[in-house]
C-alpha positions as CSV (number, residue, x, y, z in Angstrom):
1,X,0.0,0.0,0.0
2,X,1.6,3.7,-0.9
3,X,0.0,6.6,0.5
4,X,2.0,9.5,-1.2
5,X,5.4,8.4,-0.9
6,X,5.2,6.2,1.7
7,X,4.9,2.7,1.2
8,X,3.5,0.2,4.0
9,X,4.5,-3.1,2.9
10,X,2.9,-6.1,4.5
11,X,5.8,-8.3,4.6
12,X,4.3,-12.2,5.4
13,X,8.0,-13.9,4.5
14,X,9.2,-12.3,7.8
15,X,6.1,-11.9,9.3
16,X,6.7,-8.3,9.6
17,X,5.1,-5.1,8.8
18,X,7.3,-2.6,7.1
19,X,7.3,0.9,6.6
20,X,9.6,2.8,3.9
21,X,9.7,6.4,4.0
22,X,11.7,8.8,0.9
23,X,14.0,9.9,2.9
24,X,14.7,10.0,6.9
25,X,11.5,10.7,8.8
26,X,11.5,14.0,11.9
27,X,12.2,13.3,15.2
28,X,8.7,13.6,16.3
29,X,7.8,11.1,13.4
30,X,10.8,8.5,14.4
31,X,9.6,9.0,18.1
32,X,5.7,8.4,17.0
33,X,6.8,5.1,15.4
34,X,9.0,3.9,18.3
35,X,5.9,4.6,20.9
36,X,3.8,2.1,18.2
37,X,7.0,-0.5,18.5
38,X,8.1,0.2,15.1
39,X,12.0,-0.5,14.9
40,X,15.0,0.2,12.4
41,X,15.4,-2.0,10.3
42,X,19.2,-1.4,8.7
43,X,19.1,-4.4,6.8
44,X,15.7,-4.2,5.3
45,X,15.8,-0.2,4.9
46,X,12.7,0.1,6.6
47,X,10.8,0.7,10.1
48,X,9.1,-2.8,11.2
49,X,7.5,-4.6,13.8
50,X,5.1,-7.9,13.9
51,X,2.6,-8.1,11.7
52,X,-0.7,-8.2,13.3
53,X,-4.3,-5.9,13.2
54,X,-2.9,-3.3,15.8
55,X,0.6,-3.1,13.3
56,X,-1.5,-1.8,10.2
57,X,-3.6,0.2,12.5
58,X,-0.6,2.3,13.8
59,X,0.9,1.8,10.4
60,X,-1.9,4.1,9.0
61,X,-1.9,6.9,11.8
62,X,1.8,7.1,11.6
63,X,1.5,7.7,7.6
64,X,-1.2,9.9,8.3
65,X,0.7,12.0,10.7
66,X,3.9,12.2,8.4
67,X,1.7,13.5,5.8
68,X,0.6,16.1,7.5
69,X,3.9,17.3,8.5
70,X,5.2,17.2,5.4
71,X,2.3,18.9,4.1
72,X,3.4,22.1,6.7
């Protein structure tokens, strides 16, 4: 799913889901993320954490949130 230019990829391989952003997200964005247990992923290039119901749901709100800062 890409909403803008942020793609939430649903990753079932490694049972993760993944968030890649264009470039490196603000502090208040990166802090957002770690409050959902989102994690850096160096290897995959990409914020993740387990996939599960709650993971998509905070997925959303965190794209939604970096949108509208980027938007400002």
């Amino acid at each position: 799913k890409t909403i803008g230019e942020v793609k939430i990829i649903d990753n079932v391989e490694l049972n993760r889901l993944q968030i890649s952003f264009p470039g490196k997200p603000a502090d208040d964005i990166r802090a957002l993320l770690k409050s959902y247990g989102f994690r850096w992923c160096p290897s995959e290039g990409t914020w993740q954490r387990q996939r599960s119901n709650a993971a998509t749901y905070y997925a959303e709100q965190v794209v939604s949130k970096y949108q509208e800062v980027v938007k400002l």
